[in-house]
C-alpha positions as CSV (number, residue, x, y, z in Angstrom):
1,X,79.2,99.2,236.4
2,X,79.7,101.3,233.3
3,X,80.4,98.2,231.4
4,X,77.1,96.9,231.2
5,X,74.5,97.1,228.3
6,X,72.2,99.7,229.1
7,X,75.1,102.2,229.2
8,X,75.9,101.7,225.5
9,X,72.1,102.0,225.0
10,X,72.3,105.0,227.0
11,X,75.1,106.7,225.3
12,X,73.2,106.0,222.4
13,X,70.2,108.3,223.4
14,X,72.7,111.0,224.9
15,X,74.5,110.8,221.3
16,X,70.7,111.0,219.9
17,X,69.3,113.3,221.5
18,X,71.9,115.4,221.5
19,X,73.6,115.6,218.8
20,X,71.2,114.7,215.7
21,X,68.7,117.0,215.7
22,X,71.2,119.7,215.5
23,X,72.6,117.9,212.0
24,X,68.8,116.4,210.7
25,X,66.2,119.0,209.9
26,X,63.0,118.4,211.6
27,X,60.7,119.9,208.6
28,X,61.2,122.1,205.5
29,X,58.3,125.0,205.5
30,X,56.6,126.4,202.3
31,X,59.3,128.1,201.4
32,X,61.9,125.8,201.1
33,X,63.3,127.1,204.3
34,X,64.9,123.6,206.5
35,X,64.0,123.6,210.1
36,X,66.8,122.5,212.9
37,X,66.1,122.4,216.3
38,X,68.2,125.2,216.9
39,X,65.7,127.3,215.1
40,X,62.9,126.1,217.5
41,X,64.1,127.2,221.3
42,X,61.2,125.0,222.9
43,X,62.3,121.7,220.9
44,X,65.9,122.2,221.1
45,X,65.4,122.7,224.9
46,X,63.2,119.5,225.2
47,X,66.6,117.2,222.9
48,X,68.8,119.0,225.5
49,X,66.8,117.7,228.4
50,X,66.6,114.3,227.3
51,X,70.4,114.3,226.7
52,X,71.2,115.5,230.3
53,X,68.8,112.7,231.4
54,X,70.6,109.9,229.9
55,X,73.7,111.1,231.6
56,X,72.4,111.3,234.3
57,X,70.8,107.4,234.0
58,X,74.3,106.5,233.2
59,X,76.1,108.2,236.0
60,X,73.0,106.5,238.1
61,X,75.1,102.8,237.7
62,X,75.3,101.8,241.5
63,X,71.6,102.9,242.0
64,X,69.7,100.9,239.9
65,X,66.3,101.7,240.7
66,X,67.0,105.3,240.5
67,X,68.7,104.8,236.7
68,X,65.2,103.0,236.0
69,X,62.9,105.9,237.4
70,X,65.4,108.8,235.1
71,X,64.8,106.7,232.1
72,X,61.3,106.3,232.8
73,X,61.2,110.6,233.2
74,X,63.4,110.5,229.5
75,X,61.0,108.2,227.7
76,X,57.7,110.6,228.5
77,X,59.9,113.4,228.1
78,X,60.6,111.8,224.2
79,X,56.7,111.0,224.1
80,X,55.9,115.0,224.5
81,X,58.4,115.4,221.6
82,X,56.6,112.5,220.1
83,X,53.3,114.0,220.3
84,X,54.7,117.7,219.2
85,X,55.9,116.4,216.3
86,X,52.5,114.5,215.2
87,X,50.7,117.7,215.9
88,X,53.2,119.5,213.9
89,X,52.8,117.6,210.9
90,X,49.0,117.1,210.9
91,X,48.9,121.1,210.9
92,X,51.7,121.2,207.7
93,X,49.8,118.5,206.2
94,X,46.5,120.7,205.6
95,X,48.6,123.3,203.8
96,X,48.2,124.5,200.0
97,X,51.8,124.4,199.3
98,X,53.0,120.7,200.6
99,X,55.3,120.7,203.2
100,X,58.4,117.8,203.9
101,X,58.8,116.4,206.8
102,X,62.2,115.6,208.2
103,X,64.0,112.5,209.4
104,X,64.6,114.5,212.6
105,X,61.0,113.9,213.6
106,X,62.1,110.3,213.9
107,X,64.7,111.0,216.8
108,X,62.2,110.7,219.7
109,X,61.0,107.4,218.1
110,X,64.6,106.3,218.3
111,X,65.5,107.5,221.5
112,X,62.1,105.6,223.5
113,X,63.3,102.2,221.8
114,X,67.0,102.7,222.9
115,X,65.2,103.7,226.6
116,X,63.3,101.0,226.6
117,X,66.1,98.4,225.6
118,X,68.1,99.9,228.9
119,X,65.6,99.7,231.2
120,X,64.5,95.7,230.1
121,X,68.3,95.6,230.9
122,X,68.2,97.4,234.4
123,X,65.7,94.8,235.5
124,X,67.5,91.7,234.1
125,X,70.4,93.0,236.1
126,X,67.8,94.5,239.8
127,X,66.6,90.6,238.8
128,X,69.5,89.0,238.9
129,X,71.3,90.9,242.1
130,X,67.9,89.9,244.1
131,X,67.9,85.9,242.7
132,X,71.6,85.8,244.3
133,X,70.5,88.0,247.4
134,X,68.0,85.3,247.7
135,X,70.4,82.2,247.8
136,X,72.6,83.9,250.8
């Protein structure tokens, strides 16, 4: 049902993922120049992706193990953006001229906890259909 829990926490990745980084710079380089993920095709391709997935996950409701396996496919998608954004701030880290970082590096981090809270909640809810299947 689109009621329950994990859709809020779902439309809170889609909102996330898909909206945020376009507001929240990801980095400011040497020059003072702010970096969106509109400026990086790859990145803004990836937040995209992992938008489209949550909607997908939400739209999933009657299939339960199916909105568990898309939200698993989200959450390593948001680990590659995890993992792009370490790399990209150890290499701005070893520069002359320090470099920011951005509160839109923190997205993905947000994202996998609000992924993670839906799926403990898809398997409260595969758990509880099975419990009732079980007393028929």
């Amino acid at each position: 049902m689109i009621q329950r829990i994990q859709t809020f926490y779902l439309v809170i990745v889609a909102l996330i993922t898909g909206v945020l980084p376009f507001f929240l710079n990801l980095w400011i380089e040497v020059g003072g120049k702010e970096v969106y993920a509109q400026n990086e095709i790859l990145v803004s391709v990836a937040f995209y992706a992992s938008a489209v997935l949550a909607v997908i996950a939400i739209l999933l409701y009657k299939k339960r193990q199916n909105q568990f396996v898309v939200n698993r496919l989200n959450i390593i998608l948001n680990l590659f953006l995890l993992g792009f954004f370490v790399y990209r701030s150890l290499s701005l880290s070893g520069e002359a001229v320090v470099s920011e970082k951005g509160i839109g590096m923190l997205i993905p981090v947000f994202s996998i906890v609000f992924l993670v809270l839906a799926n403990r909640a898809i398997k409260k809810d595969e758990d509880l259909v099975k419990s009732v299947d079980r007393l028929r």
